[in-house]
N, C-alpha and C positions, 0 to 999 in steps of 0.2 A: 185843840178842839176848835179854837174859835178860825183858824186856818182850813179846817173840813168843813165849816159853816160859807165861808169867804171865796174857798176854789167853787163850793156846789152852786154860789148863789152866781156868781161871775162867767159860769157854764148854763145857768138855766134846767141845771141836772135836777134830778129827783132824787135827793141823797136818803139812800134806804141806813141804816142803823142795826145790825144782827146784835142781838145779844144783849140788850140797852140796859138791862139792870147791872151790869156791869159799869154802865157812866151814871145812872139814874138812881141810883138804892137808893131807898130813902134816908135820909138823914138821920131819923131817928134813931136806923142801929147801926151809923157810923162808930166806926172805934177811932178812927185817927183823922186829925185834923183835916189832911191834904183830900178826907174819902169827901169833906164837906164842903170843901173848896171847888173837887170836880163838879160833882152834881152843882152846885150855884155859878161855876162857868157854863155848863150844858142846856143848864135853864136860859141865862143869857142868851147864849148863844138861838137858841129853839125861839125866842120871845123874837128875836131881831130880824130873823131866818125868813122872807118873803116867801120861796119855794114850797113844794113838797115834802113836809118829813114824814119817814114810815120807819118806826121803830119794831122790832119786834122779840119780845121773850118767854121765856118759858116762866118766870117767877114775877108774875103782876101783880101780885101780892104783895110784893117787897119795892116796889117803884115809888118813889116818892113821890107825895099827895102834891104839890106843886106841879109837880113835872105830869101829872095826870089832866089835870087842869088846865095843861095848854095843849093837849090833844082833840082834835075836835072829834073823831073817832074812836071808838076804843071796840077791838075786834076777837070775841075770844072764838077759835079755830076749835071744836069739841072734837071728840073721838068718832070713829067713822060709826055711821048706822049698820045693823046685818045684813041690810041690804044691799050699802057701799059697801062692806067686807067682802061680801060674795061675789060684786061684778069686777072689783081687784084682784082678785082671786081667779077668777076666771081669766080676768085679760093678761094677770101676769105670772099666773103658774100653767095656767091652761090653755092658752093660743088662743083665747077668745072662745072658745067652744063651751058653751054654759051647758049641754048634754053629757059633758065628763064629772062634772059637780056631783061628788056621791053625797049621800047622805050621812056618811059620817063626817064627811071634812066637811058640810053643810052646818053637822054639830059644833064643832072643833069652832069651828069660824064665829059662832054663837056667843060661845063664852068668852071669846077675845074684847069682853068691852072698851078697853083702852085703846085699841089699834087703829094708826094714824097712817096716814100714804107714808112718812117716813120711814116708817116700820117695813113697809114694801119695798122702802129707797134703799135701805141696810140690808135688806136681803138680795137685791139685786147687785149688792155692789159687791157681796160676797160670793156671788155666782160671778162675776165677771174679776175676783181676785183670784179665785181656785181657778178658773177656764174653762169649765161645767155647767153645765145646764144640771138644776134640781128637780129630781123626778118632782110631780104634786104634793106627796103626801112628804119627802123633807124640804120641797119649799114651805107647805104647812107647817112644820116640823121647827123651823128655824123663824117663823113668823111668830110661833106658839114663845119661844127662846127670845124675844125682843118685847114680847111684851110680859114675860116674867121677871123683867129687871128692871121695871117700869114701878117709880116711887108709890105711884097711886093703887098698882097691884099688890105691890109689899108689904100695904098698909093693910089689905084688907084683911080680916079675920072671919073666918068661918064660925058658923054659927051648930051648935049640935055635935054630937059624940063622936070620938073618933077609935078608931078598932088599932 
């Protein structure tokens, strides 16, 4: 660690960080010694660090309060708007042509409240593994499938009788 600290500062680099709660968990629900040892080198390291650091994760909730504390930023990235859903939707199922947007996939797109451009990224990247282009409605289709296996959709519970 303190070697990625030392190459980035001796570059003048902007050392990005993916995944940080992996070096930064907090301490608190460390199980083993070495997990307390990293995060209090990483803190070091981040404290000494003149450059640019940009961490970024999906679990801020688990970063430990130290390590928060020397961030001057802290940046939460929310789920896209219906109205971002829609113009993604547009530019990368539909060639940009927002006169294709029917009304039902206008719905569909509605309820996707968790969908992130990622979500878009994962669908693109399985059109370019198969070698196919997705009609609209199973781009739709596979959009709806990324965001069903999304923790925060798993969680939720429906309210009201079920038939």
């Amino acid at each position: 660690m303190a070697k990625m600290f030392e190459e980035a500062e001796a570059e003048q680099a902007v050392l990005l960080l993916d995944e940080a709660d992996s070096f930064l968990r907090s301490r608190k629900l460390a199980e083993r010694n070495y997990e307390v040892s990293e995060v209090n080198e990483m803190l070091q390291g981040m404290e000494r660090y003149a450059g640019i650091f940009i961490c970024t994760t999906n679990l801020f909730h688990e970063l430990d309060e130290a390590a928060l504390r020397r961030f001057t930023f802290k940046i939460q990235f929310k789920p896209l708007t219906p109205a971002q859903r829609e113009r993604m939707f547009v530019a990368e199922a539909l060639g940009g042509d927002a006169q294709a947007l029917t009304d039902e996939q206008r719905r569909r797109l509605r309820a996707l409240e968790q969908l992130a451009p990622g979500d878009f990224a994962a669908v693109k990247r399985q059109v370019d593994v198969l070698g196919e282009a997705f009609e609209p409605d199973e781009f739709l289709s596979q959009l709806e499938a990324e965001h069903r296996v999304k923790p925060e959709v798993q969680q939720q519970r429906g309210i009201g009788f079920v038939h």
